[in-house]
PDB file of N, CA, C and O in Angstrom:
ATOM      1  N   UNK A   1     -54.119  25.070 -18.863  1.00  0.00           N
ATOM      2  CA  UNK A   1     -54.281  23.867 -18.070  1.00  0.00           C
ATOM      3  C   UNK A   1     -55.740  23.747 -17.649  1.00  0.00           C
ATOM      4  O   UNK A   1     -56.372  24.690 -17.172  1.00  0.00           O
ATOM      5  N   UNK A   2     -56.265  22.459 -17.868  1.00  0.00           N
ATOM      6  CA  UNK A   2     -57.584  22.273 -17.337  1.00  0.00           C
ATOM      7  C   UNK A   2     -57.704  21.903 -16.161  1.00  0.00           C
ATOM      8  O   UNK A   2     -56.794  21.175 -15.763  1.00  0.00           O
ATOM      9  N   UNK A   3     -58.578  22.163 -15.388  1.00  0.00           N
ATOM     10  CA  UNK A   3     -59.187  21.784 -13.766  1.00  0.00           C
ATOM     11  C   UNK A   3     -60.191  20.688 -13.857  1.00  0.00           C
ATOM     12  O   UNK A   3     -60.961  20.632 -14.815  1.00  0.00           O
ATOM     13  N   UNK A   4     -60.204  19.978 -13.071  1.00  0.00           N
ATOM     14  CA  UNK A   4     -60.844  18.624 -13.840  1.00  0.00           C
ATOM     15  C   UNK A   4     -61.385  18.308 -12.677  1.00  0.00           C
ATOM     16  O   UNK A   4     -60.956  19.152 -11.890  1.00  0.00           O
ATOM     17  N   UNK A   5     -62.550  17.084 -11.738  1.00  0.00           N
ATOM     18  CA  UNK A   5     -62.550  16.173 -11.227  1.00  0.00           C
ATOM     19  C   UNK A   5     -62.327  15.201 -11.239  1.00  0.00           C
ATOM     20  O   UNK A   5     -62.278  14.453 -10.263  1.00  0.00           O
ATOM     21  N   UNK A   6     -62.133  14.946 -12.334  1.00  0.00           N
ATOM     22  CA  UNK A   6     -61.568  13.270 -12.931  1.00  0.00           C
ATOM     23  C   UNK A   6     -60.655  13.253 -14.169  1.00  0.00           C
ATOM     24  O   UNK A   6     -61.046  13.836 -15.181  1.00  0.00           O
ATOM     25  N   UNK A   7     -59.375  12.577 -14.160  1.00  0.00           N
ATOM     26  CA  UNK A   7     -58.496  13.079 -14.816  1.00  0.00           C
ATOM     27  C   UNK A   7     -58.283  11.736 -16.034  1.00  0.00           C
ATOM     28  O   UNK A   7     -57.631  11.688 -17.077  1.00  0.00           O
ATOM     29  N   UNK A   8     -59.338  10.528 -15.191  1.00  0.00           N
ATOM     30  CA  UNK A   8     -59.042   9.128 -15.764  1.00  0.00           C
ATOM     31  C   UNK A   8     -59.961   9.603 -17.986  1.00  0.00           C
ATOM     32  O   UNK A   8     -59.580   9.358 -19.131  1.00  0.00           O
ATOM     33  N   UNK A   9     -60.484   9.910 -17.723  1.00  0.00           N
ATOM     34  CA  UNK A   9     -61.126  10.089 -19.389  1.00  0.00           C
ATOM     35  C   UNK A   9     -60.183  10.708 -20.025  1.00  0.00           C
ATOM     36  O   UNK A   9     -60.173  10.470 -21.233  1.00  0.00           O
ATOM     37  N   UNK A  10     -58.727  12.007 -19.329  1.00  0.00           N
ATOM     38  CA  UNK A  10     -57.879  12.697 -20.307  1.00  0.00           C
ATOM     39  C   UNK A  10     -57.014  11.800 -20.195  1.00  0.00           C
ATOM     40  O   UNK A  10     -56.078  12.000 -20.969  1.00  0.00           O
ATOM     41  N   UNK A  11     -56.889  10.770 -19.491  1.00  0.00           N
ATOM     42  CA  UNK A  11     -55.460   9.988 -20.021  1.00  0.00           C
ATOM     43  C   UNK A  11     -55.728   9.292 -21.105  1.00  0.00           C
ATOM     44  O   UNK A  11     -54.744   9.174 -21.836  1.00  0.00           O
ATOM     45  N   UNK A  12     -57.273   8.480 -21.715  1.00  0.00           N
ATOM     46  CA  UNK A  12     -56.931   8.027 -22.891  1.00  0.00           C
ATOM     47  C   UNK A  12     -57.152   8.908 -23.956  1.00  0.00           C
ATOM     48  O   UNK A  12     -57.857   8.484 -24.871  1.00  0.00           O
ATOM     49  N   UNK A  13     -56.497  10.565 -24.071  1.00  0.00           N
ATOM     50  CA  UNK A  13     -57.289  11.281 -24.782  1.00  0.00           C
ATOM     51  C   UNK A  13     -55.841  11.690 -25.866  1.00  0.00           C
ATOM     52  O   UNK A  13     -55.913  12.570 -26.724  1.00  0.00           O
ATOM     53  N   UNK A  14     -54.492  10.802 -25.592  1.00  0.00           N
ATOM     54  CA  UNK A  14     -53.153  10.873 -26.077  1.00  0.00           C
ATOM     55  C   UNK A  14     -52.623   9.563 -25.550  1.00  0.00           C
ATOM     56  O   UNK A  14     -53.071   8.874 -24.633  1.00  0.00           O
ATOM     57  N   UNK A  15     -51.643   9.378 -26.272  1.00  0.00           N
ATOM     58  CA  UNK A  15     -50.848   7.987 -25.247  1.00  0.00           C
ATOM     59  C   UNK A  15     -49.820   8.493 -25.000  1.00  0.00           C
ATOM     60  O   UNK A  15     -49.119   7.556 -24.619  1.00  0.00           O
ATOM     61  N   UNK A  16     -49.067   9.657 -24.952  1.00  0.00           N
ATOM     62  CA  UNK A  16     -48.023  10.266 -24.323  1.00  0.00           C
ATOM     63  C   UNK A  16     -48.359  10.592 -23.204  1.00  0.00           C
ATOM     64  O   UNK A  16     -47.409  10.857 -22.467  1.00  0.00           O
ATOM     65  N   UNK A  17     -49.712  10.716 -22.610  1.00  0.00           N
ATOM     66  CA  UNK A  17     -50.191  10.905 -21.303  1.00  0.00           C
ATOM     67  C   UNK A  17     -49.442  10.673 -20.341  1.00  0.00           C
ATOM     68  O   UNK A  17     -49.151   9.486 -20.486  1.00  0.00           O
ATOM     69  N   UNK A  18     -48.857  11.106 -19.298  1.00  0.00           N
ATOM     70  CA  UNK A  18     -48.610  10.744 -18.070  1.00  0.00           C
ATOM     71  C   UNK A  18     -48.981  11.159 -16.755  1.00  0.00           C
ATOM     72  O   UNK A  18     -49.027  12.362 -16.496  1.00  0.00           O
ATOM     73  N   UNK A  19     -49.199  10.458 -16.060  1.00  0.00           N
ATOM     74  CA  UNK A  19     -49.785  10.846 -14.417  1.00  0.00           C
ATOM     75  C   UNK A  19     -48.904  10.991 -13.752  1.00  0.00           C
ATOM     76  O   UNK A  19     -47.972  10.201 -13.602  1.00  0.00           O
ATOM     77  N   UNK A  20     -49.146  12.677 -12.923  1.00  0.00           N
ATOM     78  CA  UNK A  20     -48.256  12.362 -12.057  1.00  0.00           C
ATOM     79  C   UNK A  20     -48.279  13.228 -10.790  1.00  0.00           C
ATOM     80  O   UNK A  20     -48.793  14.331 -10.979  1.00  0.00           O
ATOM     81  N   UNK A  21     -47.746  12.938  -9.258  1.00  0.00           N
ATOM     82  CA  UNK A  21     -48.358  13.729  -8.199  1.00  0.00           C
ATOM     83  C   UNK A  21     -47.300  14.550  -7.532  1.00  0.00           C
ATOM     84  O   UNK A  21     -46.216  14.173  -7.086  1.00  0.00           O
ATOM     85  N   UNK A  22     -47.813  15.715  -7.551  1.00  0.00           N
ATOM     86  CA  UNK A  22     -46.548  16.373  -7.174  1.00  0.00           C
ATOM     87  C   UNK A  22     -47.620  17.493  -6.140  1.00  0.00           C
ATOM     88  O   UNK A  22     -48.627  18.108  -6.489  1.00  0.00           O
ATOM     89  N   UNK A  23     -46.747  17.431  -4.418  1.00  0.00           N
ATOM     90  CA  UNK A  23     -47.507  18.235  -4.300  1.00  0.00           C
ATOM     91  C   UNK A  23     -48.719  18.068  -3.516  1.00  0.00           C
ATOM     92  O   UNK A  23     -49.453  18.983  -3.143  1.00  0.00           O
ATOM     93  N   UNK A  24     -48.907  16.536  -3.246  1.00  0.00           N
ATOM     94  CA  UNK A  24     -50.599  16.393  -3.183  1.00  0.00           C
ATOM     95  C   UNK A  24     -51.689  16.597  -4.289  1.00  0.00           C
ATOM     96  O   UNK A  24     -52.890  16.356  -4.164  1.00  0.00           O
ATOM     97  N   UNK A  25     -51.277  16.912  -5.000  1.00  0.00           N
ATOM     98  CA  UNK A  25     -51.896  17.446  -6.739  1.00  0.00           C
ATOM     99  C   UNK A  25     -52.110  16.017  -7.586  1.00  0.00           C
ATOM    100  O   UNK A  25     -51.534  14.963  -7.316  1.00  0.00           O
ATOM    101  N   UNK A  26     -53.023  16.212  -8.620  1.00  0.00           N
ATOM    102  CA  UNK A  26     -52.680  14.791  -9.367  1.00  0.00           C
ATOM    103  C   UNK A  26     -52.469  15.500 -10.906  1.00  0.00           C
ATOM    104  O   UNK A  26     -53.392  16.198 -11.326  1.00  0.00           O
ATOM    105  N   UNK A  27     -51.655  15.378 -11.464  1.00  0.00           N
ATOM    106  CA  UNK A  27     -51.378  16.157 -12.906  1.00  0.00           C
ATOM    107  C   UNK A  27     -51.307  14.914 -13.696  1.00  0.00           C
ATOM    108  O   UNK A  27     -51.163  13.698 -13.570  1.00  0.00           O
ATOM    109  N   UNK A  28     -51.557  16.244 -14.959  1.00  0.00           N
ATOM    110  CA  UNK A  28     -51.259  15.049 -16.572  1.00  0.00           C
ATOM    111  C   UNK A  28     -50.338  15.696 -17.414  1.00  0.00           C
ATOM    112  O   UNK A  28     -50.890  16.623 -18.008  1.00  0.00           O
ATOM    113  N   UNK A  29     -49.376  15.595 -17.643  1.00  0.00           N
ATOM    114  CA  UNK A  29     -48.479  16.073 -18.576  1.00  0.00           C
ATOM    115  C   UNK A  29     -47.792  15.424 -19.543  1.00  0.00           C
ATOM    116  O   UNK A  29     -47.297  14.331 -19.267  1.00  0.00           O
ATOM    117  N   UNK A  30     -47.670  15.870 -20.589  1.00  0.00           N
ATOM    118  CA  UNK A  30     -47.636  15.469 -21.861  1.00  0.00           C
ATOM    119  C   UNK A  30     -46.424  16.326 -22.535  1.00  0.00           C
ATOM    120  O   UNK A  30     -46.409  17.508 -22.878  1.00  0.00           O
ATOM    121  N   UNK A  31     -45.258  15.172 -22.617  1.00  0.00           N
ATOM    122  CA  UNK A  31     -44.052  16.314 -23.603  1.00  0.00           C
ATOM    123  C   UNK A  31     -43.840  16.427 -24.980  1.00  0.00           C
ATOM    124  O   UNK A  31     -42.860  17.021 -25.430  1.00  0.00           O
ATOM    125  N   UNK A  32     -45.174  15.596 -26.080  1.00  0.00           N
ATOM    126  CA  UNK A  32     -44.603  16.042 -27.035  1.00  0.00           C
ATOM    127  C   UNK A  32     -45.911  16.504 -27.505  1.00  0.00           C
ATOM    128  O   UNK A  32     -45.969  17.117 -28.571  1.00  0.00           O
ATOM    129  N   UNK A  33     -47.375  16.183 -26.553  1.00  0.00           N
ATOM    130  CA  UNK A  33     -47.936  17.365 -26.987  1.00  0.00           C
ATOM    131  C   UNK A  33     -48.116  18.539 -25.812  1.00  0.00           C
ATOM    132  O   UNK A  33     -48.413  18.259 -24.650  1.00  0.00           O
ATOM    133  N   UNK A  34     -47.942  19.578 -26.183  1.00  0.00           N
ATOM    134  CA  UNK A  34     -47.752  20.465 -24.878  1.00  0.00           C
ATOM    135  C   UNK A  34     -49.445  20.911 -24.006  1.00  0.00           C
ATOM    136  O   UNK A  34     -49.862  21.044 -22.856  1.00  0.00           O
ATOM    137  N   UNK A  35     -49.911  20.997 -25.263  1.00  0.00           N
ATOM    138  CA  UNK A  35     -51.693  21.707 -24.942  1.00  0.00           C
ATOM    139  C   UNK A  35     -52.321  20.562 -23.757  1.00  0.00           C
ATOM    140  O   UNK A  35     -53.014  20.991 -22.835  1.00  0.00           O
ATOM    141  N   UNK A  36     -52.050  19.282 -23.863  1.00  0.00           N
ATOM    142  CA  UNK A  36     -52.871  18.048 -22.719  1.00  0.00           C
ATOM    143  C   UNK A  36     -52.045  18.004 -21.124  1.00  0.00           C
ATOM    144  O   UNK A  36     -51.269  17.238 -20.552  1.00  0.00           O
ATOM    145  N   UNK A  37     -52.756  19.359 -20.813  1.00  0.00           N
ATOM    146  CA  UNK A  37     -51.957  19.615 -19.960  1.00  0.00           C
ATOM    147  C   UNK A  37     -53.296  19.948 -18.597  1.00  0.00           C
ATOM    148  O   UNK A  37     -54.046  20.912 -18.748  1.00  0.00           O
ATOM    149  N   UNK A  38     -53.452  18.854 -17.102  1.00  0.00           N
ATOM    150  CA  UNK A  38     -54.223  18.694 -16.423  1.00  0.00           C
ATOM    151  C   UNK A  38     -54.128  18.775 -15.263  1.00  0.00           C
ATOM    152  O   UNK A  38     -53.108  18.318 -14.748  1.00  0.00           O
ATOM    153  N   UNK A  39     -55.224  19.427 -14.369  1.00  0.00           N
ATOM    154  CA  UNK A  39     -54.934  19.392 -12.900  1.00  0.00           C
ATOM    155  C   UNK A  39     -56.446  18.776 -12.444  1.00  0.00           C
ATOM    156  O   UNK A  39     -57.519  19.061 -12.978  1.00  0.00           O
ATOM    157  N   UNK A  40     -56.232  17.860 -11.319  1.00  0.00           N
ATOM    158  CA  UNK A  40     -57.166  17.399 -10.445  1.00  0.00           C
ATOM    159  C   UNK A  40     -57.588  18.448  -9.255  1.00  0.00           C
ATOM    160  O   UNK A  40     -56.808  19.157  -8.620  1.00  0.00           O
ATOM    161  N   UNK A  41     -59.113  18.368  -9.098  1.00  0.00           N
ATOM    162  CA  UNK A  41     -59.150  19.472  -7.984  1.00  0.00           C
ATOM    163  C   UNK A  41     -60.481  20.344  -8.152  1.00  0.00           C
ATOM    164  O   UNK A  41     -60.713  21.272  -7.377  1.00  0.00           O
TER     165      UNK A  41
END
C-alpha cells in the first residue's frame, strides 16, 4: 500500500478505482486489480 498526500492523480491511474473513508482515513481500493492499493496521510 502506498502513503500518498494526494490520492486525486491514483484515481485516474485504473477505472476500477474507488474512494473511500474509513476511519478518518481516505483510501483507494481496487477489486479486480489488487496492487492499486492507497492511503492518504
Amino acid at each position: 500500500m502506498k502513503i500518498r498526500n494526494s490520492l486525486k492523480a491514483l484515481m485516474t491511474r485504473h477505472r476500477d478505482n474507488k474512494l473511500v473513508r474509513r476511519r478518518g482515513r481516505v483510501y483507494i481500493i481496487n477489486k479486480v486489480n489488487k496492487r492499486m492499493k492507497a492511503r492518504q496521510g
